[in-house]
GULODREN-749568 format. One record per residue (C-alpha): residue number from 0; residue in three letters; x, y, z. Coordinates in steps of 0.02 Angstrom, whole numbers, plus 50000, padded with zeros to 5 digits. Each point is the difference from the previous one (the first is absolute). Last residue first. Example, Ala and Ser with C-alpha at 12.3 -4.5 7.8 and 13.67 -1.06 7.14 Angstrom:
<drenvexs>
+-----+---------+-------+-------+-------+
: num : residuo :    xx :    yy :    zz :
+-----+---------+-------+-------+-------+
:   1 :     SER : 50684 : 49947 : 50357 :
:   0 :     ALA : 49931 : 49828 : 50033 :
+-----+---------+-------+-------+-------+
</drenvexs>
This chain:
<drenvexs>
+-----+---------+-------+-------+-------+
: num : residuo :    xx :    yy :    zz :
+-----+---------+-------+-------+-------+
: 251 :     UNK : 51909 : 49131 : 50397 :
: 250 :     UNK : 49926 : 50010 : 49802 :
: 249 :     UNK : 50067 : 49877 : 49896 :
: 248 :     UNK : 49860 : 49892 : 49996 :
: 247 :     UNK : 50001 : 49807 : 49980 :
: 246 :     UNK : 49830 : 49919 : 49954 :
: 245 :     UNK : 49990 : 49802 : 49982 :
: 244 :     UNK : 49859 : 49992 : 50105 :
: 243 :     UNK : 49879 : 50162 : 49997 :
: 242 :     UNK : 50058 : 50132 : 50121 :
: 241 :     UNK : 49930 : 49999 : 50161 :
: 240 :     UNK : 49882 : 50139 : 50102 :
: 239 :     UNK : 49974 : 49934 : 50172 :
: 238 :     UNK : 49844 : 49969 : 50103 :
: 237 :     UNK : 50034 : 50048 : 50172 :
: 236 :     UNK : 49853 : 49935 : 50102 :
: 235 :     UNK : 49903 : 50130 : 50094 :
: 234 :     UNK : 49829 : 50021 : 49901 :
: 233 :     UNK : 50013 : 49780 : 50009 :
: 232 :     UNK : 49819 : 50003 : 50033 :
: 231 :     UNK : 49963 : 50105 : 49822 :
: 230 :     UNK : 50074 : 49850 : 49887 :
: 229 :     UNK : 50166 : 50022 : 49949 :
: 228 :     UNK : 50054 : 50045 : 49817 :
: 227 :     UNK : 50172 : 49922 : 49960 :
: 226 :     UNK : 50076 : 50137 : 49900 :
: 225 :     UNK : 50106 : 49943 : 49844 :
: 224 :     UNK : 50148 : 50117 : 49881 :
: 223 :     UNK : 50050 : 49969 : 49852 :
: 222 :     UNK : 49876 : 50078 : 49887 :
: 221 :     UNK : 50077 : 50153 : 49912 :
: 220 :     UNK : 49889 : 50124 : 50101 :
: 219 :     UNK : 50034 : 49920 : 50169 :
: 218 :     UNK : 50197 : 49997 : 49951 :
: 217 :     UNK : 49998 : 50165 : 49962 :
: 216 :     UNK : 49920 : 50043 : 50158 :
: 215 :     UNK : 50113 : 49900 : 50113 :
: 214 :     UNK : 50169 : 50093 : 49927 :
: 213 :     UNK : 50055 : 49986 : 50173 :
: 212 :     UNK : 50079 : 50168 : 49991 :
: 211 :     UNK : 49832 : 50058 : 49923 :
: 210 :     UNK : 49865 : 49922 : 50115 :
: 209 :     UNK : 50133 : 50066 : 50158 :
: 208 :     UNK : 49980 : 50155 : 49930 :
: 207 :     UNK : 49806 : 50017 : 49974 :
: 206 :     UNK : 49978 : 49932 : 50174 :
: 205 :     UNK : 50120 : 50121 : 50061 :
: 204 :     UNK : 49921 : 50120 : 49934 :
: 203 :     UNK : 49815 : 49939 : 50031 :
: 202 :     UNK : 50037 : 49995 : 50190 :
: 201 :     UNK : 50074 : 50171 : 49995 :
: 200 :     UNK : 49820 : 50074 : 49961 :
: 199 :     UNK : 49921 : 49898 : 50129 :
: 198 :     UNK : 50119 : 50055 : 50127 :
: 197 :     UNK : 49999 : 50175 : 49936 :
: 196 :     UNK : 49803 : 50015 : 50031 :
: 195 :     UNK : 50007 : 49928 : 50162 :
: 194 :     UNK : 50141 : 50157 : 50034 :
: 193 :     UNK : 49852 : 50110 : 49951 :
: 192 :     UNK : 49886 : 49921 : 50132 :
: 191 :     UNK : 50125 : 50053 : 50142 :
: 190 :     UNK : 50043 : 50167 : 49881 :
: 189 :     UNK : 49829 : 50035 : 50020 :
: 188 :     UNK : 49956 : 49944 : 50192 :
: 187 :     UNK : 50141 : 50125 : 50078 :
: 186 :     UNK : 49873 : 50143 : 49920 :
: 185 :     UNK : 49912 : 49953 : 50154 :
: 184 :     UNK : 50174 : 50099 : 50096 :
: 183 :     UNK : 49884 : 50194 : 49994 :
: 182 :     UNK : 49859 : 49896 : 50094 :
: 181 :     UNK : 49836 : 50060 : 49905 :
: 180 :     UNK : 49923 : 49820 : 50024 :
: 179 :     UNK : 50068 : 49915 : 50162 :
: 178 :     UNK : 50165 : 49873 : 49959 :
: 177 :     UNK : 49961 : 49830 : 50124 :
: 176 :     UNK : 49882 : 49941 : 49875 :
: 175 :     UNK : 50065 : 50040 : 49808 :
: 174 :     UNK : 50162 : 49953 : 50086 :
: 173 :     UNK : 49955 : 49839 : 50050 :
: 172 :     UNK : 49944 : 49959 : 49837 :
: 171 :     UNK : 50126 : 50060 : 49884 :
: 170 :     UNK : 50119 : 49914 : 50088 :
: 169 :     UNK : 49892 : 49839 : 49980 :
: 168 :     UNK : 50002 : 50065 : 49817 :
: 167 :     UNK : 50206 : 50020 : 49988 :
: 166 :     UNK : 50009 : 49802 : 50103 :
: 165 :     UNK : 49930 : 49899 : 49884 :
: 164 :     UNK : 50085 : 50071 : 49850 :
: 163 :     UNK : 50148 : 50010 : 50078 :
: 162 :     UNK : 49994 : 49820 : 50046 :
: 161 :     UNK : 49986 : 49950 : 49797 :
: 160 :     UNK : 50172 : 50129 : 49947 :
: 159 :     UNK : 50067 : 49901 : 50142 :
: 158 :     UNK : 49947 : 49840 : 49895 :
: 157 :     UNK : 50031 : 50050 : 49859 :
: 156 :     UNK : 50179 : 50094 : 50041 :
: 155 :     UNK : 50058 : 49812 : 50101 :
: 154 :     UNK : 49945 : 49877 : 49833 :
: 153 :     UNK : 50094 : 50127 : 49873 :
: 152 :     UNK : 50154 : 49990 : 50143 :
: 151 :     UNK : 49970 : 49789 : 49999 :
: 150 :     UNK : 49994 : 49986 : 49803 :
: 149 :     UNK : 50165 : 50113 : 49979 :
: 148 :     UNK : 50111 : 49906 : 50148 :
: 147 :     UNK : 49939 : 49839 : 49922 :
: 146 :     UNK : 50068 : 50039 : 49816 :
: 145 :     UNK : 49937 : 49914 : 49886 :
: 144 :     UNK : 49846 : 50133 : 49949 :
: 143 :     UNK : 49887 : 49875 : 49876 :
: 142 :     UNK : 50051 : 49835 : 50007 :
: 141 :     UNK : 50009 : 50016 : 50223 :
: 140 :     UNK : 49829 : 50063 : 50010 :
: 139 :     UNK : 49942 : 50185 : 50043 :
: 138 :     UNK : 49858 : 50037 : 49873 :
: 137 :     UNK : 49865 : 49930 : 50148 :
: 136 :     UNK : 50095 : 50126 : 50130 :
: 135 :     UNK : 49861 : 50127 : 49984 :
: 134 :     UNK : 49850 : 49897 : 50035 :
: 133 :     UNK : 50010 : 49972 : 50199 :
: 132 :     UNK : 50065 : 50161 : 50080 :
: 131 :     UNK : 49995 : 50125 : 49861 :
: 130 :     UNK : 49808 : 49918 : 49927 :
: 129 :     UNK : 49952 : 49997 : 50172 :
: 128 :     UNK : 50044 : 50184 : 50025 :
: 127 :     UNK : 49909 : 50065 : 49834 :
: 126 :     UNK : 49858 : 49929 : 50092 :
: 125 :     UNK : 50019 : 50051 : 50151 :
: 124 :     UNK : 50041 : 50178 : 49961 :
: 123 :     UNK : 49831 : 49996 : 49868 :
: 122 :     UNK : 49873 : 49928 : 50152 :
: 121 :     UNK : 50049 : 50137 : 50109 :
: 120 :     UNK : 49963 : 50123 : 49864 :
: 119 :     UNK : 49854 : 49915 : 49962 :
: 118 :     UNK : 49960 : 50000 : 50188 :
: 117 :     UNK : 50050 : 50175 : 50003 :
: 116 :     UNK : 49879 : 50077 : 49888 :
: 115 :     UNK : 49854 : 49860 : 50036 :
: 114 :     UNK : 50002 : 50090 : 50167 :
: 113 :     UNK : 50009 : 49997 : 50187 :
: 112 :     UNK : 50040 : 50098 : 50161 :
: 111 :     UNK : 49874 : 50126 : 49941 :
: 110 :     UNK : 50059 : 50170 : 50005 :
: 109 :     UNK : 49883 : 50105 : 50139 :
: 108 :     UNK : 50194 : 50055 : 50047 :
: 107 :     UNK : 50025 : 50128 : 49859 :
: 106 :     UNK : 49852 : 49955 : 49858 :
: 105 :     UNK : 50064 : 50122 : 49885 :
: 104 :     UNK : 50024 : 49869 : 49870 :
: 103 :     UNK : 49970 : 49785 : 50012 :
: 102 :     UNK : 50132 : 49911 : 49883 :
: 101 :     UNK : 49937 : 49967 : 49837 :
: 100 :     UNK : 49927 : 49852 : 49907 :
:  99 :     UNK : 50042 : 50003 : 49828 :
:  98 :     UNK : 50179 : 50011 : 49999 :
:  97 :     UNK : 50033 : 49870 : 50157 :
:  96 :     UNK : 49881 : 49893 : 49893 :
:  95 :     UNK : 50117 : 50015 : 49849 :
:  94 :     UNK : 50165 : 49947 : 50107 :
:  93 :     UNK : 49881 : 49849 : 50091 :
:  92 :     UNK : 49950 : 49927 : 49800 :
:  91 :     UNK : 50200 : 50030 : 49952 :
:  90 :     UNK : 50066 : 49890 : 50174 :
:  89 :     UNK : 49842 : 49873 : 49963 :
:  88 :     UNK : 50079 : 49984 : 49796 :
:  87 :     UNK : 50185 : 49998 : 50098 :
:  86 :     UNK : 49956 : 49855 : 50119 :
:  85 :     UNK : 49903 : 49915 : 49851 :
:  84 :     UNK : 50138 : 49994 : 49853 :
:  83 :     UNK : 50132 : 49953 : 50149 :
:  82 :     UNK : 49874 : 49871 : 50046 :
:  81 :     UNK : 50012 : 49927 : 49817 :
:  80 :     UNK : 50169 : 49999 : 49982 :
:  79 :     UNK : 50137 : 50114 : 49924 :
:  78 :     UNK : 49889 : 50151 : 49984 :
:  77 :     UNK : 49898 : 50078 : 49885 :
:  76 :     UNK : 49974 : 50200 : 50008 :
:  75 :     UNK : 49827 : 50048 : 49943 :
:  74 :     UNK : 49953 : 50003 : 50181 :
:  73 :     UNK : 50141 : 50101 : 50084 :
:  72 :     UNK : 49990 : 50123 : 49827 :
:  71 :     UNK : 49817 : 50023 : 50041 :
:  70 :     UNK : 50045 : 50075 : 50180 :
:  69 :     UNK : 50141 : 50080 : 49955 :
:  68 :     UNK : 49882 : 50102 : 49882 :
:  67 :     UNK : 49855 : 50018 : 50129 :
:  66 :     UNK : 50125 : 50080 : 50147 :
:  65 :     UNK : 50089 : 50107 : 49847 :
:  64 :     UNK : 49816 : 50067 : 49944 :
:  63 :     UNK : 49915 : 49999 : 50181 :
:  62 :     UNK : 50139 : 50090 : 50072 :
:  61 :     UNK : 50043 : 50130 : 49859 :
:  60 :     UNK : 49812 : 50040 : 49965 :
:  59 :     UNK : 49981 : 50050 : 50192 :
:  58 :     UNK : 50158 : 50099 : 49985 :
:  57 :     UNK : 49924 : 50093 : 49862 :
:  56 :     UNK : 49808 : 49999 : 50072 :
:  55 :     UNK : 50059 : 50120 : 50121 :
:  54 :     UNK : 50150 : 50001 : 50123 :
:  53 :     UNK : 49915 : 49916 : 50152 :
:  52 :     UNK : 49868 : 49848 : 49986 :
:  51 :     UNK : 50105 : 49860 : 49904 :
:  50 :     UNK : 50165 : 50083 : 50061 :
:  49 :     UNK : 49940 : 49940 : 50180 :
:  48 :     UNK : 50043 : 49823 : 49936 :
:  47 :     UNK : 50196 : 50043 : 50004 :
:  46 :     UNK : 49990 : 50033 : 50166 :
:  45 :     UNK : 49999 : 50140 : 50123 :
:  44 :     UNK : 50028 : 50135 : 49854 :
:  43 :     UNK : 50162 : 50096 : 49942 :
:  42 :     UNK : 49925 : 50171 : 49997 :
:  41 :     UNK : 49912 : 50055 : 49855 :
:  40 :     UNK : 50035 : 50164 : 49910 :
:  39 :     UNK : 49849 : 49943 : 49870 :
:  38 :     UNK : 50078 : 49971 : 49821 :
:  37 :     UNK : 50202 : 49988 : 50058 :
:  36 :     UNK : 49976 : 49917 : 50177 :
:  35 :     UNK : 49871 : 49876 : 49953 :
:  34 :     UNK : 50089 : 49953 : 49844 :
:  33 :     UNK : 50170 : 49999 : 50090 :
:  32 :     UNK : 49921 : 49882 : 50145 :
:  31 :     UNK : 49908 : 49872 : 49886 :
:  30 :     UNK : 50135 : 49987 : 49876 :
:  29 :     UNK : 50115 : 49951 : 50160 :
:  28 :     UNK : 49876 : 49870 : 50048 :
:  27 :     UNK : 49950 : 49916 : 49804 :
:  26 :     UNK : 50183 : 50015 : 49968 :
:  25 :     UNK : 50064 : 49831 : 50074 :
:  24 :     UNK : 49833 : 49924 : 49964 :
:  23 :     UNK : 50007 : 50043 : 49799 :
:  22 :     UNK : 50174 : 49919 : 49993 :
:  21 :     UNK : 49994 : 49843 : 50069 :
:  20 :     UNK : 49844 : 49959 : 49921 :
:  19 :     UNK : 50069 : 50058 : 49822 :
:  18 :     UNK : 50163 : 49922 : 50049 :
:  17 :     UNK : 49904 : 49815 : 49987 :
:  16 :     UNK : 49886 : 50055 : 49846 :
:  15 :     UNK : 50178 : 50057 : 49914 :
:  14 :     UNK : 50078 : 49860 : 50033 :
:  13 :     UNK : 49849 : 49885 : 49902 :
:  12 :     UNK : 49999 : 50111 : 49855 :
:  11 :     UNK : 50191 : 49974 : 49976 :
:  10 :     UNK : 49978 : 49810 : 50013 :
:   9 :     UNK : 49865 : 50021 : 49848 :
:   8 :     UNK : 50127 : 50103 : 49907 :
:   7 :     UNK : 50147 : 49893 : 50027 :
:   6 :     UNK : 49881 : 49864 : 49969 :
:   5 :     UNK : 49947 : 50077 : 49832 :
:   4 :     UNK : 50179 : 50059 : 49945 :
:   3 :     UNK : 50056 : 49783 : 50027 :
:   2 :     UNK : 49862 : 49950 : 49877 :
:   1 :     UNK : 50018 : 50133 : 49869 :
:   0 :     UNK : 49883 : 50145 : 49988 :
+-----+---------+-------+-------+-------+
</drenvexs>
């Protein structure tokens, strides 16, 4: 395969892990509810969790195998700098423990108030949330997308894409509290948590299209491109993505 084929391919690979994420979380809810519905006349459940218990060992084999898969592509995807690579391998280590360690069942108000279930979950949001808010914007430097108006509207949709992921499990929360078990609105708490699941999902869109109008993964592959890795006590610090000196790009 000649030289230029093989990055093509190799950048190709590299897309396709990114929409892979993207894609398996925006059906793994909607999967969930016409599985459950179709095999075992299920109605839509409290939460996307409860899935794990009700509907058979089919819907329970659908969470844990989507949840797990997401949850190893998050960790063998590398990121632009070293704390990206760690904020997403801690976001795919939570995502597998929020498989493995299920929500309480048919416990109705004798529910304990905690769990490792939704502290990984928790955990996951917040992770995912710091890499939107803090990590996101490291491709969005003057030599790569020129035009200001472009880099600051990327920079706005990560970070509110970021705050919604803070906010959808605090939601999530207060209305797993406030909302008594058997309450014919609890249901309220599934498409809460399911539109989580979109905000991740759209995250790695436009994160995969904003890599591609930029060109930045091209240039990553063919060597032009530096990240200044920052020690861990500057987790806050914008650490841009440059081109290597004497670079010009055509891209915007």
């Amino acid at each position: 395969m000649k030289s230029k084929n093989l990055q093509d391919h190799i950048l190709a690979a590299y897309t396709n892990l990114r929409i892979g994420i993207g894609g398996l979380a925006l059906i793994l809810p909607f999967s969930l509810w016409a599985v459950g519905h179709s095999r075992s006349n299920l109605q839509l459940q409290d939460s996307i969790s409860a899935y794990y218990h009700s509907g058979g060992g089919t819907t329970r084999d659908l969470f844990v195998g989507i949840l797990c898969a997401i949850g190893a592509f998050l960790c063998l995807y590398k990121g632009y700098s070293l704390l990206e690579d760690w904020a997403l391998n801690g976001a795919g280590i939570f995502l597998v423990g929020v498989a493995l360690f299920p929500m309480e069942w048919n416990c109705d108000t004798s529910c304990s108030k905690w769990s490792l279930h939704g502290t990984f979950a928790i955990l996951f949001f917040l992770s995912i949330a710091y890499v939107c808010i803090c990590l996101a914007s490291d491709t969005l430097t003057p030599d790569l997308m020129k035009k200001e108006y472009d880099r600051k509207k990327y920079g706005r949709i990560y970070k509110l894409l970021g705050l919604a992921m803070i906010a959808i499990p605090l939601i999530t929360l207060l209305l797993t509290l406030i909302i008594p078990p058997g309450s014919g609105v609890r249901a309220t708490i599934f498409w809460v948590e399911t539109s989580g699941v979109v905000v991740f999902a759209v995250y790695w869109i436009v994160k995969s299209y904003e890599i591609y109008v930029t060109g930045t993964g091209k240039l990553a592959i063919e060597g032009k491109l530096i990240s200044n890795q920052q020690p861990s006590s500057d987790v806050f610090k914008w650490t841009p993505v440059q081109k290597v000196k004497g670079e010009d790009s055509s891209r915007r």
